[in-house]
C-alpha atoms as one frame of an Amber mdcrd trajectory, in Angstrom:
protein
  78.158 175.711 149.748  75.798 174.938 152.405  75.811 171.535 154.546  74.712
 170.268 157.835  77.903 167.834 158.437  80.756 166.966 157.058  79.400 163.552
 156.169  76.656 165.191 153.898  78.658 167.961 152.371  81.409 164.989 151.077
  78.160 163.283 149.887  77.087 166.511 147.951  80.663 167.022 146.298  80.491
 163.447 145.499  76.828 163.665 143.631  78.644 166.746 141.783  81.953 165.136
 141.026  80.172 161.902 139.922  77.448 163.803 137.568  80.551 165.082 135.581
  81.774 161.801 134.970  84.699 161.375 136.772  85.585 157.949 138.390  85.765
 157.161 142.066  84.136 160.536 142.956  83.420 159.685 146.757  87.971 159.194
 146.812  88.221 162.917 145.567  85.851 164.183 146.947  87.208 163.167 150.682
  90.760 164.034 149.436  89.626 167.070 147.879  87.995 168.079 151.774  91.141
 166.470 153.503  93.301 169.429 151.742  91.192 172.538 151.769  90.764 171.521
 155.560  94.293 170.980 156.212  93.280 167.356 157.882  94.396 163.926 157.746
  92.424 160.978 157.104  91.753 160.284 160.484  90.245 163.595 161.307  88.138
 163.798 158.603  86.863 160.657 159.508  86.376 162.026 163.410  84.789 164.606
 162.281  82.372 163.417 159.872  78.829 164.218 162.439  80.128 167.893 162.432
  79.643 171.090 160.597  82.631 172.047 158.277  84.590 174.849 159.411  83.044
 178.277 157.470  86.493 179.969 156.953  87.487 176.612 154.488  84.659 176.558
 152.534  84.877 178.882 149.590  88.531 177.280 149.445  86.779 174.112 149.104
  84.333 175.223 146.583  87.010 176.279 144.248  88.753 173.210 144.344  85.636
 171.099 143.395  84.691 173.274 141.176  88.323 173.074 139.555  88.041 169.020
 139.602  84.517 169.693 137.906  86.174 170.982 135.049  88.460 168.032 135.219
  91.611 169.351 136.477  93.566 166.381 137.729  93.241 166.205 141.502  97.184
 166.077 141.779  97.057 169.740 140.503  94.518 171.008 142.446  95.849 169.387
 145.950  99.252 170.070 144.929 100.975 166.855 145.728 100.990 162.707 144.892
 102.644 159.985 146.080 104.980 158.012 144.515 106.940 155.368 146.186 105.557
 155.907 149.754 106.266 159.581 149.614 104.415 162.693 149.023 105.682 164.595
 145.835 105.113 168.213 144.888 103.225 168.644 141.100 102.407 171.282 139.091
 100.956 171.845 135.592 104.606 171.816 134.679 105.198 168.411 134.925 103.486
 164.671 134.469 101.774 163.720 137.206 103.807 160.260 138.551 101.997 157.167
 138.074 102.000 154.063 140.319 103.348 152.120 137.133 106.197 154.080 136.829
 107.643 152.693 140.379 108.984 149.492 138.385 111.673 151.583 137.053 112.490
 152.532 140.627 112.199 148.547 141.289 114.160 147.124 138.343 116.763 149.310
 139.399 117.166 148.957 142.779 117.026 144.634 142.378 120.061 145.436 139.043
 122.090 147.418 141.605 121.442 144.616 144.412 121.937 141.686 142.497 125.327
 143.162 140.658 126.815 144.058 144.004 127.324 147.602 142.423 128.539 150.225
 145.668 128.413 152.850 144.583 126.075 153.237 141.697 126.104 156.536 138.890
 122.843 156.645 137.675 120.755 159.227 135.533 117.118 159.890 135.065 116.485
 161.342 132.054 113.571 163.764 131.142 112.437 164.103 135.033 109.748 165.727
 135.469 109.148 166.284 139.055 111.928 164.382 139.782 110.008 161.294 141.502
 112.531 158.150 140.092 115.601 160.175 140.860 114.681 161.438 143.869 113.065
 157.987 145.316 116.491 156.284 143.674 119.053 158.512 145.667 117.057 158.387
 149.016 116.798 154.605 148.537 120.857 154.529 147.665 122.326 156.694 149.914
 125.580 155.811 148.331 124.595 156.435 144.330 125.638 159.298 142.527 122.217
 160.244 141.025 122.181 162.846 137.988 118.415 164.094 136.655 117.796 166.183
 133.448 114.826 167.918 131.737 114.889 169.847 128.808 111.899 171.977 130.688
 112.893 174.900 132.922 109.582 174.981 134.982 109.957 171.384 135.657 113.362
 171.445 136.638 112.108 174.229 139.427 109.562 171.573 140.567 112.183 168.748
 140.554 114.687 170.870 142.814 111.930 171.723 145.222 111.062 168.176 145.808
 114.713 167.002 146.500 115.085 170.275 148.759 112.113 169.230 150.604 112.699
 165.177 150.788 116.294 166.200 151.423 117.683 164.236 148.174 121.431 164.250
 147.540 121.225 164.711 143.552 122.958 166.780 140.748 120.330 168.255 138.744
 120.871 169.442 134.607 118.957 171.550 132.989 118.748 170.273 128.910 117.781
 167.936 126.396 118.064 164.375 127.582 121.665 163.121 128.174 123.513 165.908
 126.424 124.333 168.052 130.051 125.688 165.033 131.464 129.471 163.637 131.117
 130.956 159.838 131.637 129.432 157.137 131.958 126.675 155.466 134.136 125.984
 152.198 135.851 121.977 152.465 134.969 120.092 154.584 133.226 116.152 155.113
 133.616 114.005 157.413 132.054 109.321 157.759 131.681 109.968 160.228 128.252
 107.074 161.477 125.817 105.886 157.912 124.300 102.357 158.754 123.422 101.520
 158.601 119.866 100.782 161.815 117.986  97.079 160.512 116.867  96.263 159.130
 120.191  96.978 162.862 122.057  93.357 164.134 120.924  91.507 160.699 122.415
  93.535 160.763 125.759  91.548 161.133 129.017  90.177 164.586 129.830  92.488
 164.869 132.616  95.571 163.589 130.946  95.588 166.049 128.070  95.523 168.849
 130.819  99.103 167.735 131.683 102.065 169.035 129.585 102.015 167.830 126.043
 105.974 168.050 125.952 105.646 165.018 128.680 103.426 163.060 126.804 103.712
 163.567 122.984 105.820 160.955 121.440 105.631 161.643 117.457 104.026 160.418
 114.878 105.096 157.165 115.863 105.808 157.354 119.452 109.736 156.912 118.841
 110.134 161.194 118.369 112.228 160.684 121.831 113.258 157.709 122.025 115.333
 157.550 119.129 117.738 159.956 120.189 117.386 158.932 123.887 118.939 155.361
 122.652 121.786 156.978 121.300 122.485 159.468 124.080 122.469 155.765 126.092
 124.284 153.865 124.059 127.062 156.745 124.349 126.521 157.276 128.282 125.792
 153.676 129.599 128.965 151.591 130.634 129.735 148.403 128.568 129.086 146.198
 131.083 128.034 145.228 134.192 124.971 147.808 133.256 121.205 148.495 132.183
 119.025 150.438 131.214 115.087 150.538 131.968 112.952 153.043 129.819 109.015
 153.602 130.391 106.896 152.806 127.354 103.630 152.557 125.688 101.843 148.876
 124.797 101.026 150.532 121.449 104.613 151.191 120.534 106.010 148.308 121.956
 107.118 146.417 118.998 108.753 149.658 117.328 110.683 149.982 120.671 111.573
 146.352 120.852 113.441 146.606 117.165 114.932 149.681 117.840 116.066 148.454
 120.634 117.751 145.391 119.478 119.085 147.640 116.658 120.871 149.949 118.499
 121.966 147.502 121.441 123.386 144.204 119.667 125.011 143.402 122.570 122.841
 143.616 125.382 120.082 141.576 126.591 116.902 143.123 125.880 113.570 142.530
 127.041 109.968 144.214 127.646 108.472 143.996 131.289 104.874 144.039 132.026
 103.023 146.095 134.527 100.339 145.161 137.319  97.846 145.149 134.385  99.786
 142.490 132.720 100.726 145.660 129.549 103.882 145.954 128.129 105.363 148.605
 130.492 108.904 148.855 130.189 111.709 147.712 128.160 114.855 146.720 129.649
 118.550 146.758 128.694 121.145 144.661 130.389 124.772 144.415 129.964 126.710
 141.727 131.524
């Protein structure tokens, strides 16, 4: 990888990245510099008339070259953000997704708005622990359980509370079986996708775990046993629960929904993009 500047070389990773197909090529390609350089934003942009340093360069060729191949960037950098902080990733777990914040959001205005202290929440099946982890450091005073039924993900989860410095009990298992009583909310982003749609998915997406994503023939492989592990674990009242979903499923959920919780008031929330995001279940 030969350039004169910096500006030029982001322009030639850009040409490459774009010629592959991949969408706002010019972002990853400066983000993909910014982290085999070690540099913020505002040095990269200082430095943009200069020659790259030669000791980073075959680390940046093997980065581009592993976006080429469309590896999401999250993987190859290492880290996202989610909720105004950075997050460790790994092939081991779902990247976090800007969507996924309203779960962070419906829960924090429930908490608010019910005057609840000191909230006992659980995340179930999560990941790299982003709504936990973003929930106890926004709630000092909750009592924030996470589980995932996936060992390497549950290494990635601890690393990221050790490293944001996230009071949390972590459990190692199948959705709400490790945990015991009962919670004020419950939130969980579990596999939703269905089974036919996993070949069609976007190049990157289907290079992130399939256990994250893969929903069942009919999307509801999960869910179904995630309602009753709620209905068991949420409190009768004064509680809710908010569960990440797929527009295509979104009826299915809806019945089984009002099935299994007669009692509560459910509804399905909407994302930025106006889709069927979320469905939510209150208790009075």
């Amino acid at each position: 990888m030969t350039t004169k500047n910096v500006s030029t070389l982001i322009q030639s990773i850009t040409h490459r990245l774009d010629a592959v197909g991949i969408e706002d090529a010019g972002i990853d390609a400066r983000l993909l510099l910014r982290s085999a350089f070690g540099w913020s934003a505002a040095k990269q942009l200082g430095q943009l008339l200069d020659p790259p340093p030669e000791n980073r360069l075959d680390d940046l060729e093997s980065m581009v070259v592993r976006r080429e191949s469309r590896e999401p960037l999250q993987y190859i950098t290492g880290s996202t953000e989610f909720y105004r902080r950075n997050f460790t990733v790994s092939e081991s777990v779902l990247i976090p997704r800007p969507e996924t914040e309203q779960l962070v959001v419906q829960t924090l205005a429930f908490v608010r708005e019910r005057g609840i202290e000191n909230p006992r929440i659980a995340d179930i099946c999560t990941g790299s622990g982003a709504i936990a982890i973003s929930l106890a450091l926004e709630m000092p005073a909750s009592e924030v359980h996470a589980t995932d039924i996936s060992a390497a993900a549950f290494t990635v989860a601890q690393q990221n509370a050790d490293d944001l410095n996230a009071e949390l009990e972590m459990h190692e298992g199948d959705l709400l079986d490790p945990l015991s009583g009962q919670f004020d909310v419950i939130v969980s982003n579990p596999p939703y996708i269905l089974a036919s749609a996993m070949p069609s998915l976007q190049a990157e997406v289907t290079r992130e775990p399939s256990l994250a994503l893969d929903g069942g023939k009919d999307g509801l492989d999960v869910i179904r046993p995630l309602f009753e592990g709620i209905l068991a674990r949420l409190k009768p009242t004064n509680s809710a629960a908010y569960i990440e979903i797929d527009p295509a499923i979104e009826d299915a959920v809806l019945a089984l929904a009002l099935k299994t919780f007669p009692h509560a008031g459910i509804s399905l929330l909407t994302d930025f993009a106006g889709l069927t995001r979320c469905v939510s279940i209150e208790h009075a």
